[in-house]
C-alpha positions in Angstrom: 8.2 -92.4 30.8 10.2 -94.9 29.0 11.1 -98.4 31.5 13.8 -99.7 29.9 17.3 -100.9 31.3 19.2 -98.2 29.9 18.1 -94.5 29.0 19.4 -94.1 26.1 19.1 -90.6 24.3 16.6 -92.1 21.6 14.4 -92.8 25.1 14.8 -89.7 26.4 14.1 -87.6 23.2 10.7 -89.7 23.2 9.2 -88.8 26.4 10.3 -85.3 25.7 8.2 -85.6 22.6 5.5 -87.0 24.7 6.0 -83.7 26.6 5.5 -81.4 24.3 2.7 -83.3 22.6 0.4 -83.7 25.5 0.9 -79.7 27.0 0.4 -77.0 24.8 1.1 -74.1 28.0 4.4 -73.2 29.0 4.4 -73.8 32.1 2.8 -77.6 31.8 5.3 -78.2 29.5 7.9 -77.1 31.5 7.7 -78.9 34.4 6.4 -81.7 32.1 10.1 -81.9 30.4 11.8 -80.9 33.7 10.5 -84.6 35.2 11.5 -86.2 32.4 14.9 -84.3 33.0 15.0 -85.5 36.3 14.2 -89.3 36.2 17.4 -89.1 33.7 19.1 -87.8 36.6 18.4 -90.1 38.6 19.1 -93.4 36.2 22.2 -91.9 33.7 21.8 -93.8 30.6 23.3 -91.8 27.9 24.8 -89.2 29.6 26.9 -91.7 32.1 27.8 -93.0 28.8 29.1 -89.9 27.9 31.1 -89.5 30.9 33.2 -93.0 30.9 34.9 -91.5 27.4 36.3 -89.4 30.2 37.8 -86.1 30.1 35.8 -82.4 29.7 36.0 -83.1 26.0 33.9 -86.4 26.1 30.3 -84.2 26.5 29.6 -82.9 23.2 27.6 -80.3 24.0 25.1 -80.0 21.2 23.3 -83.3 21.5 19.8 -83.2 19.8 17.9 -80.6 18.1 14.0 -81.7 17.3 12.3 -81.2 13.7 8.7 -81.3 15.0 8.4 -79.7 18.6 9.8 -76.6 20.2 8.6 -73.2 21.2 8.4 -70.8 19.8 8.6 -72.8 16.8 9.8 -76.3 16.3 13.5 -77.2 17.5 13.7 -78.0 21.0 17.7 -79.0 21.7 19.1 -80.8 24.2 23.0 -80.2 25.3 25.4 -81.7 27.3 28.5 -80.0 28.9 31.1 -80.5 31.9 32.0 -77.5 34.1 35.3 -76.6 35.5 35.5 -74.9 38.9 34.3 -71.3 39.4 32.8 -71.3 35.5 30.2 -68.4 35.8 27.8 -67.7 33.1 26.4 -64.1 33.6 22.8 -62.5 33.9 20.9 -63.6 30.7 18.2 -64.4 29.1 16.4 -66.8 26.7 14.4 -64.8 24.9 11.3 -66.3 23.8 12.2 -69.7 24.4 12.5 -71.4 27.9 15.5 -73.8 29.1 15.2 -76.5 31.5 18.8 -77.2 33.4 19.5 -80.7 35.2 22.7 -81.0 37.3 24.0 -84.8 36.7 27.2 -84.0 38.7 28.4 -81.8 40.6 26.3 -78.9 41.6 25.4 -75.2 40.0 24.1 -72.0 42.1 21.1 -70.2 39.7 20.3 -67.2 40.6 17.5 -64.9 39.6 17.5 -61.8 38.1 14.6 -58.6 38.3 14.6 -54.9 37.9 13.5 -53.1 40.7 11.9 -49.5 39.9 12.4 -48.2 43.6 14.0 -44.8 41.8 11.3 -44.7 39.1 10.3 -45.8 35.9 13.2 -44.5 33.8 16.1 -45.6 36.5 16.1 -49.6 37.1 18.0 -51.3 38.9 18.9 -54.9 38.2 18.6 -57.1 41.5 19.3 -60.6 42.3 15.6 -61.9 43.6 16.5 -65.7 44.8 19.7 -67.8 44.7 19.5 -71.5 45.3 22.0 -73.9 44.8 20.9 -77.0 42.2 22.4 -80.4 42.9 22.8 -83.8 41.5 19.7 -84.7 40.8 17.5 -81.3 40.3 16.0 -79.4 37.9 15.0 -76.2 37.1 13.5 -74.1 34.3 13.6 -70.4 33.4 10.2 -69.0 31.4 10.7 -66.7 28.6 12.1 -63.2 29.7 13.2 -64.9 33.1 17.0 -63.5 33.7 19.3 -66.0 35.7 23.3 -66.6 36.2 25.0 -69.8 36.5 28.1 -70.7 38.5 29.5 -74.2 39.3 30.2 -74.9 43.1 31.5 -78.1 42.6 34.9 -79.3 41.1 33.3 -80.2 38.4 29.4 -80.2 37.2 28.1 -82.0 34.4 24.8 -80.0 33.1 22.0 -81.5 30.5 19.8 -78.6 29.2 16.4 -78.8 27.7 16.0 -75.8 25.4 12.3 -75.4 23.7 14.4 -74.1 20.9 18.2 -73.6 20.4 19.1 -71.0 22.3 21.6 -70.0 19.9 18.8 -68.9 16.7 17.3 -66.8 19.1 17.3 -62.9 20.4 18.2 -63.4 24.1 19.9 -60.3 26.4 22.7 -60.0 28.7 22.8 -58.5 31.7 25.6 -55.7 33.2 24.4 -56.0 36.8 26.9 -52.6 37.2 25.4 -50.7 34.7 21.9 -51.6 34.9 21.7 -52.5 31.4 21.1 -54.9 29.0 22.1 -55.9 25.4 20.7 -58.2 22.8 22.1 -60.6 20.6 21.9 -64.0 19.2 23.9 -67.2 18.8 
């Protein structure tokens, strides 16, 4: 990992390079970028830079999106977002990519999502599996297919995400934990 005084994004996009260079599994690369993810935690650099602007509207969001590594295909994007209290992101997916989430501030609760076939094959029902509550500091990373919900516990969280590719030029689902049903879409 880069030792310099400050992390700066140009830093941090290298060693994520590096990450994706020297793993080609999933899951190697996964926890490969989510320690990368983490030593930015722990030292700030760009993202405390980010912050001093002040204000929700100082993280861009959309930060970086990568022209040579990715999967499923090149593209991996890196975001950056404040969230207010309560802000709940419901059962989804990310398709065939993956998505790393560090909490810089603040603190999210993940949970995960499975379908349980108790009643049969042709009658799932959606079931949360484990909840755990990320803080400052952590990291965590969702496989392809993997279906999790965010919510912020704090007053306010400040989230970086790793996608392997922009979530957004994807087919991903959401979940209705009601119905027992889920629908794609993309963007």
């Amino acid at each position: 990992m880069s030792t310099v005084a400050v992390y700066s994004l140009e830093n941090f996009v290298a060693d994520l390079r590096q990450s994706f260079a020297e793993h080609d599994d999933l899951v190697g690369r996964a926890n490969s970028v989510a320690e990368v993810l983490e030593h930015l935690l722990s030292v700030g650099g760009w993202v405390q830079e980010l912050i001093e602007k002040g204000g929700y509207g100082a993280l861009p969001g959309s930060t970086y999106v990568d022209d040579t590594y990715g999967h499923p295909a090149a593209g991996f994007h890196i975001t950056c977002g404040a969230q207010k209290p309560g802000a709940y992101n419901s059962p989804h997916d990310h398709g065939a990519g993956w998505v790393v989430y560090g909490t810089y501030e603040g603190a999210i609760e993940q949970t995960r999502w499975g379908w349980d076939y108790a009643d049969g094959l042709l009658k799932p029902r959606l079931v949360a599996r484990t909840s755990f509550v990320q803080p400052a500091g952590q990291a965590a990373y969702f496989l392809p297919g993997e279906a999790h919900d965010t919510r912020n516990v704090a007053e306010r969280s400040v989230v970086v995400r790793v996608e392997s590719q922009k979530v957004s030029t994807l087919w991903r689902h959401r979940y209705d934990k009601e119905k027992n049903t889920a629908k794609a879409f993309m963007g």
